[in-house]
N, C-alpha and C positions, 0 to 999 in steps of 0.2 A: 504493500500500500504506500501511495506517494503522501507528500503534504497536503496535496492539492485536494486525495481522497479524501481527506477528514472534512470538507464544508459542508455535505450536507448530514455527517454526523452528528457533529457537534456545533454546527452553524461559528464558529470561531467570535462569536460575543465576548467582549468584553466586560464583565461583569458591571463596572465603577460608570462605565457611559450608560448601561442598563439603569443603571440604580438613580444617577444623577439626572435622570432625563422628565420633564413633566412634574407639575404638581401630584400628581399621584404614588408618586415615590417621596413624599415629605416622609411620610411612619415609616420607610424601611432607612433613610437616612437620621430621623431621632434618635433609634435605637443605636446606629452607629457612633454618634455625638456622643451617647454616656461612653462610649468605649475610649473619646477622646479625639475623634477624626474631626479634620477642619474640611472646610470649603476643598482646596487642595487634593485632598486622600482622598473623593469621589469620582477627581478625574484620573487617578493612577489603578492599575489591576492590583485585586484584590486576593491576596496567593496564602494560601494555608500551610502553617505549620504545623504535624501530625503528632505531635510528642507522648511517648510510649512512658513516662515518666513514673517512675514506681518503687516503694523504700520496701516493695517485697523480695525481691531480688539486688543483688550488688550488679548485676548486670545492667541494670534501668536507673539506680540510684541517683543518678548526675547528669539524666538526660534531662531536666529541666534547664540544667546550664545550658547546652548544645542547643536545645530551642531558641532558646534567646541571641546565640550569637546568629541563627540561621535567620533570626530574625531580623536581628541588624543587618545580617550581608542584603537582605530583601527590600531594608530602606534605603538602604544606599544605591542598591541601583536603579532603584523609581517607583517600588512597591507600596501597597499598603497589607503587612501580614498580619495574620490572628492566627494563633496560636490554640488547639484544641489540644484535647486529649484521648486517648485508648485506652484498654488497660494490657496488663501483661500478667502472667504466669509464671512463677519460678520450679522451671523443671527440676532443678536440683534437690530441691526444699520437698517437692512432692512426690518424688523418685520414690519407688515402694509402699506407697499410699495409695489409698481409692482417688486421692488426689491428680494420678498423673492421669485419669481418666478424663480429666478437664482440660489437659493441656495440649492435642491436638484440636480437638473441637477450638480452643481458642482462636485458633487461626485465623478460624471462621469469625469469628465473632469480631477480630480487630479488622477482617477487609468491611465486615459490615459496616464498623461503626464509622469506618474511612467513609468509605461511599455515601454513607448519610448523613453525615456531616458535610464534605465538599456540594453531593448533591443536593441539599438544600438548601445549604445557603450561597448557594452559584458562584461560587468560590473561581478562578477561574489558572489557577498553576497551584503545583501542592510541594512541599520538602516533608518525606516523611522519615522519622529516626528511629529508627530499631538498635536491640540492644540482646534481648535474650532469642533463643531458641526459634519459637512460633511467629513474637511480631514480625522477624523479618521477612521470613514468607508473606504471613499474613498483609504487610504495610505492601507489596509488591503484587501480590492477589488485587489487594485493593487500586493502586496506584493502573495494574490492567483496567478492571474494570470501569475506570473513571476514562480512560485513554484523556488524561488535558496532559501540558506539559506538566514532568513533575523527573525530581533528584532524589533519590534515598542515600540515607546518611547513618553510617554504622555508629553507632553507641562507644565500640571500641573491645579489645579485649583486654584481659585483666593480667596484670605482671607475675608472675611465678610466685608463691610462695616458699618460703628459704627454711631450712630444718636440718639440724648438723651437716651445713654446706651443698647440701641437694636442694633440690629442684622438685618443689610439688604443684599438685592442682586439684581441681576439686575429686578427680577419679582417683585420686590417692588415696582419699579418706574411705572411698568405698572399699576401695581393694585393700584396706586397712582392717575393715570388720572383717575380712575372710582370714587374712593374718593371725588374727587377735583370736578367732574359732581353732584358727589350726596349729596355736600354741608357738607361733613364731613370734609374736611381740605381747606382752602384757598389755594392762588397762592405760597402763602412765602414756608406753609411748603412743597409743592409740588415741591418749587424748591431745599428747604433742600434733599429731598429725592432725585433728580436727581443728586444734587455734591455728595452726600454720600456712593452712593449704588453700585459703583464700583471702589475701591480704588486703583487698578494698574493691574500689569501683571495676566493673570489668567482665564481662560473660568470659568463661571459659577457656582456661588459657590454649589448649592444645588443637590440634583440628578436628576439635569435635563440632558438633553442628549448627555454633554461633558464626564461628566463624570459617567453616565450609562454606556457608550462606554468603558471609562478606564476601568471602573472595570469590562465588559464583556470579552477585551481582555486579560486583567491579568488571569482572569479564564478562560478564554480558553487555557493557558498557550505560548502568543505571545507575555509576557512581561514580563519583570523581576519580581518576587514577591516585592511586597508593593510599588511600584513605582506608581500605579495606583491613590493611595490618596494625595501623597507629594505636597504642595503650590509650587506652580511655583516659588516663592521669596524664597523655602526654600534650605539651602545649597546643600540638597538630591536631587533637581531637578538634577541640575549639574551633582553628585555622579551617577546618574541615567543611566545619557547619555554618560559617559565616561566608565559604567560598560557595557552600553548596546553596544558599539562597540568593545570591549574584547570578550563578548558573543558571536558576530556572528560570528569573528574570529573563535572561538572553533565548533560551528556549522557547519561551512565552513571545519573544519578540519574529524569532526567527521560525516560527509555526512546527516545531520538531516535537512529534507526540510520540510515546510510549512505543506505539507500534512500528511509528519508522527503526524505531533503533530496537525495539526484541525481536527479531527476527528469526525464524529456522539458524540460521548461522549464528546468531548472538546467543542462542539456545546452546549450540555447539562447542563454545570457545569457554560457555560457563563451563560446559559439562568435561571436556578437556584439560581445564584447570583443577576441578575438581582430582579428576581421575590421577593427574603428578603428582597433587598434594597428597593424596592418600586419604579422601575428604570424609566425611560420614557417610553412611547409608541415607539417611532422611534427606542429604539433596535430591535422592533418586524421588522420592514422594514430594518433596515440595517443588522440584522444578518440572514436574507433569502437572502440576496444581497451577501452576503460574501459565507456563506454556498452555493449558486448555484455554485459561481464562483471557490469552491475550489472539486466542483462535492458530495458535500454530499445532502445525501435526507434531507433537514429540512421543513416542514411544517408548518402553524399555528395550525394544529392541535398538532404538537409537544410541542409548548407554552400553551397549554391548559390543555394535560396529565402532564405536569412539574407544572404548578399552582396550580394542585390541591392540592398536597403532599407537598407543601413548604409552610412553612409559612412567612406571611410579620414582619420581625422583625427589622428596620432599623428606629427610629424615625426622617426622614429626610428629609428636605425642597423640593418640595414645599407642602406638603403635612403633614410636623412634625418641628419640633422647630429646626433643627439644622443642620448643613454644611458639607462639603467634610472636611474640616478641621479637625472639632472635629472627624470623625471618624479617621484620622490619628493618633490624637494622641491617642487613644485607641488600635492598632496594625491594621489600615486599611485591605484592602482585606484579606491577607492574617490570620490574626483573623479572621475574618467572615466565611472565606473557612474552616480555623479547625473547628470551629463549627458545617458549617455543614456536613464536611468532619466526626468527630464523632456520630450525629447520624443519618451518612446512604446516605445522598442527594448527597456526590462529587466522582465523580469516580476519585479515589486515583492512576489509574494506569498510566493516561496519562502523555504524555510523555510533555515537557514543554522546552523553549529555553534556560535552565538551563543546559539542557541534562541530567535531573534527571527528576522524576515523581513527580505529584500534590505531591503524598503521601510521598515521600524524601521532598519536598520543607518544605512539613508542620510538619515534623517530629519534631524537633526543635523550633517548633512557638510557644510564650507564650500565654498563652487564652485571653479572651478579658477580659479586666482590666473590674473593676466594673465600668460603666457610662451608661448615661441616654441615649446616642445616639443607642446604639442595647438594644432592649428591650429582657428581660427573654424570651428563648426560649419556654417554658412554657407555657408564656401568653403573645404570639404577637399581634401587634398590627392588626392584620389580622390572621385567623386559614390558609386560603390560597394566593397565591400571588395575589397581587391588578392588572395585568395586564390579562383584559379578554377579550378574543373570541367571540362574538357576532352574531349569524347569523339568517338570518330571511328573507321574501318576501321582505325586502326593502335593503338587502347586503348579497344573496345567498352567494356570495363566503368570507364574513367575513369581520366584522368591531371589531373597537379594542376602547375597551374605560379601564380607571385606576379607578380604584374606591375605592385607599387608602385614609384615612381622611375624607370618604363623612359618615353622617348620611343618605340622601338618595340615594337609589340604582333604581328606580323604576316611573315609569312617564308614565304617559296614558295625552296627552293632545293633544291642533291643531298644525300644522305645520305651521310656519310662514316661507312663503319661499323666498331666497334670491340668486341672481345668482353672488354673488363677496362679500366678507368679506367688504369692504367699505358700501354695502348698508345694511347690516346687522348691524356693528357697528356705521352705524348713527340712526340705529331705535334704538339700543340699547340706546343710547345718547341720543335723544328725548320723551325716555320713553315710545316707543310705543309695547315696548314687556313687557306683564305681568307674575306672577305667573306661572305654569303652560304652561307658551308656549314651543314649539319644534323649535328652529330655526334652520333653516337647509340654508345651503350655499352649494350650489351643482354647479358643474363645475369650481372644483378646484383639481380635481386630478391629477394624471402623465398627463395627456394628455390635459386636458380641462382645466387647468389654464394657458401653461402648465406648469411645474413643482411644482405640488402640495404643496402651499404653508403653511406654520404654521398660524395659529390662535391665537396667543398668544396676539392681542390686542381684540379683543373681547374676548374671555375667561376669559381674563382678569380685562376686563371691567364689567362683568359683575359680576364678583368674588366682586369688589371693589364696585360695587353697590349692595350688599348684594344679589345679584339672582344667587348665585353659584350654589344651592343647588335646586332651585325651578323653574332652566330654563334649557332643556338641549339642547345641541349645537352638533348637526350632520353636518357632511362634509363628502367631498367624498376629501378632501385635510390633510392637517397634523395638529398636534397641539406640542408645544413646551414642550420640556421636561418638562419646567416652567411651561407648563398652570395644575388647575387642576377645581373641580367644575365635573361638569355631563356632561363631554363631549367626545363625542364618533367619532372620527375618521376613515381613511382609507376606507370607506365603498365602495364594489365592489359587480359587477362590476361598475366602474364611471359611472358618467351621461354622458360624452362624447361620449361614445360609446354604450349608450343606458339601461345603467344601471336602476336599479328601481327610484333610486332619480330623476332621469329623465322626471321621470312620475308624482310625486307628483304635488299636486295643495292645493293652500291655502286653511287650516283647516283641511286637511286630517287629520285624527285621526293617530298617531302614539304613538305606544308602544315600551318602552325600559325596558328592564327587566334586570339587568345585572346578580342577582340568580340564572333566567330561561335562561340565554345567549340568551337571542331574543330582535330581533330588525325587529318590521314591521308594517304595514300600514293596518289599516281595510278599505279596498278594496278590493274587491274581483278579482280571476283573472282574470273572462272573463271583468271587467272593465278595471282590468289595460292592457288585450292585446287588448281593443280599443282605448287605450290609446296610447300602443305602435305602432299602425297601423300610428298614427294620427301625430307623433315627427318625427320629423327630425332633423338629428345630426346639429348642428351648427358648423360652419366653425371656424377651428383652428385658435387661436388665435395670435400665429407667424406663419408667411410665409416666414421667411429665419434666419438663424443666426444660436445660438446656441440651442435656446427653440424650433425653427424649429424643428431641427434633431433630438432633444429631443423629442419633442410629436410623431414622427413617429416611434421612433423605441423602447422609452417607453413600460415596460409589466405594468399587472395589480400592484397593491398596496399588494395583496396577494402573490403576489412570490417576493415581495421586489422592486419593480419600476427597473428593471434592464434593461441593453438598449442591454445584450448579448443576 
């Protein structure tokens, strides 16, 4: 779609000429007055600030600062902004609670609250700031849907926390309780780890799926170059947010919408970046969720042909020794993208909210400094991307497991079955899972949990009880950018709706091949369709509220859990 496309979408209205025009718009100009607008601010665009602002998470903490500078960069360059709010979710805090069942559905909720905010008060360019997990999908969901010009603006990630000279983060503390069960560290140091390992403002230090998100959007060019690595505490954050409301200004001027610049190919350069860095699984669901909504074809087969040809060259937690940090100071995203903008992987022509292309952005970028955080392209630490495709009799439509940092890729063993991550992590805990078991926790997807929660205390748990490697953990639910070990995700169709997981039964033989990308059950079919004669779906587990509306109008895990 051209510029040109957008005129009879969005008729390109200027909100502030709208509003200042005729007596009839005196009442919608009073109410602006208490806000403090003169004569003036009616004839400038009137561009919304989205601020995710929240003392629940340290990841959102200090985005009311970042608002206000996005705001200022907005006055300076001819705007008049207002500044809203969303809310957000602390995945961390909620992790192994009925809590984390809130926190995909949120997604939803923050593109909602986007869209109905901008579209009703004809808002007419937006800067939205994300910070934890879901808004920044979510602000991006929303930011499609609205197609005006608009910049997202990362929150930032959080500085290492320090503990007898090591390097922690918040998946420390988790793989800390497995420790502390398996009589490797007592209570003292278990409680060292928990003051240590998250020193202040900041989602997530490692490439879990705060900032897999950053640096999907930066390459897809929906945010400023290098903006995607900066410490929330560092003075660049700021810089960031005061540049990125100037940006949308000039977008807003120069008619460059959403859709000119997420394009099929902008979709690919995320997914690409991704794949180097060793990113979480949850980009694979949130960039199908964003791609539906801005009408591009993306697929998981799309993530699969891009895997193959990329290599993993990022040595970065949780999976490698090192943070969102160190890669900053090496020349963050934007080093990475010359890289592999040189040989051959980024398509250099898209266009990006700079109002320049990839290949203008990177023209001027200095290579990545010598450091241990990107490894020789040469000899990655992966020949292909660690984020794989999986499908088989037990997730015809595709499960997703990461298989950077694992020595084993492969498991023939019995299903140990479990219908809720609590009954799974206490067998875990009383050692009643061995070597070789398959535990599988089914009816935790979009619909059957519902909102498909993360894993990241059993994954966990089991990481820190040395069975990362020789137990693998199937779910039809989510697992935390954080988690890593042999564990395979998303698998569809859910068991709620009658999926293969559904049918399993204790010791079923399962196979996960992650080389062969298969994942299935020696069973045969005409067993498992007496199987499925025999199941009946179990009754949803909310019946009114939020997760209600959620599980009804929830798609599969394979098109991104979206609720359009």
């Amino acid at each position: 779609m051209t510029k040109q496309d957008h005129t009879n979408e969005k008729d390109l209205r200027i909100h502030s000429k709208v509003i200042s025009e005729g007596v009839s718009r005196t009442p919608n100009r009073a109410y602006l007055r208490a806000l403090g607008f003169e004569d003036e601010d009616f004839q400038k665009p009137m561009i919304g600030v989205a601020s995710t602002w929240s003392e629940v998470t340290p990841c959102n903490m200090h985005i009311d600062g970042l608002a206000r500078a996005s705001k200022q960069g907005i006055s300076e360059a001819g705007g008049s902004p207002l500044i809203f709010n969303t809310i957000t979710v602390s995945d961390g805090i909620s992790m192994g609670t009925d809590g984390m069942r809130f926190s995909l559905p949120s997604r939803e909720i923050i593109a909602d609250s986007i869209e109905s905010v901008v579209s009703a008060e004809n808002l007419d360019a937006l800067v939205a700031i994300g910070g934890c997990d879901k808004n920044m999908p979510g602000c991006m969901i929303g930011i499609a849907r609205l197609n005006l010009p608009a910049v997202f603006v990362y929150g930032g990630t959080i500085l290492p926390g320090k503990l007898d000279g090591k390097d922690l983060d918040a998946v420390s503390a988790f793989e800390g309780v497995g420790q502390y069960n398996n009589g490797e560290i007592d209570k003292e140091a278990l409680h060292k780890v928990e003051c240590a390992a998250c020193p202040g403002a900041g989602a997530c230090g490692g490439m879990f799926t705060a900032n897999t998100m950053s640096s999907a959007i930066e390459a897809m060019g929906m945010s400023l170059p290098g903006s995607a690595s900066h410490p929330a505490v560092s003075t660049n954050k700021s810089k960031d947010s005061r540049a990125a409301g100037k940006a949308v200004y000039k977008l807003l001027e120069k008619g460059i919408y959403p859709k000119d610049i997420m394009t099929k190919e902008a979709f690919e350069n995320a997914i690409t970046v991704v794949m180097a860095l060793g990113g979480s699984t949850n980009a694979i669901l949130h960039l199908l969720a964003i791609a539906h909504t801005i009408d591009v074809d993306l697929t998981l087969d799309d993530f699969e042909k891009i895997r193959k040809r990329v290599p993993h060259i990022a040595d970065l937690r949780p999976s490698g020794k090192y943070v969102m940090a160190n890669l900053d100071e090496v020349g963050g995203i934007p080093a990475v993208m010359k890289l592999l903008h040189d040989k051959g992987l980024i398509h250099g022509h898209c266009l990006t909210v700079t109002g320049h292309t990839v290949a203008e952005n990177l023209a001027d970028q200095p290579d990545l400094t010598d450091n241990k955080t990107i490894i020789d392209f040469e000899n990655p630490k992966h020949e292909t991307g660690p984020l794989v495709i999986l499908k088989g009799n037990l997730a015809p439509e595709g499960a997703v497991a990461k298989i950077s940092g694992l020595s084993v890729t492969y498991i023939h063993g019995p299903a140990r079955v479990f219908d809720s991550e609590s009954q799974a992590t206490a067998a875990i805990l009383n050692d009643s899972i061995k070597p070789g078991d398959v535990v599988v926790i089914r009816y935790a997807g979009p619909k059957g949990a519902p909102g498909m929660p993360e894993m990241l205390s059993a994954s966990s748990i089991l990481v820190g009880k040395g069975l990362g490697e020789s137990v693998a953990l199937l779910t039809d639910g989510r697992f935390s950018g954080g988690s890593h070990g042999l564990v395979i995700g998303h698998a569809a169709p859910e068991a709620q709706v009658g999926g293969p997981m559904a049918l399993l039964k204790e010791n079923d033989m399962i196979k996960i091949d992650a080389h062969a990308l298969e994942i299935s059950v020696d069973v045969d079919e005409t067993e498992l369709e007496r199987r499925r004669q025999l199941w009946e779906a179990p009754p949803l587990k909310a019946t009114r509220g939020t997760l209600a509306k959620y599980a009804k109008l929830v798609s599969s895990a394979s098109k991104g859990a979206i609720t359009d």
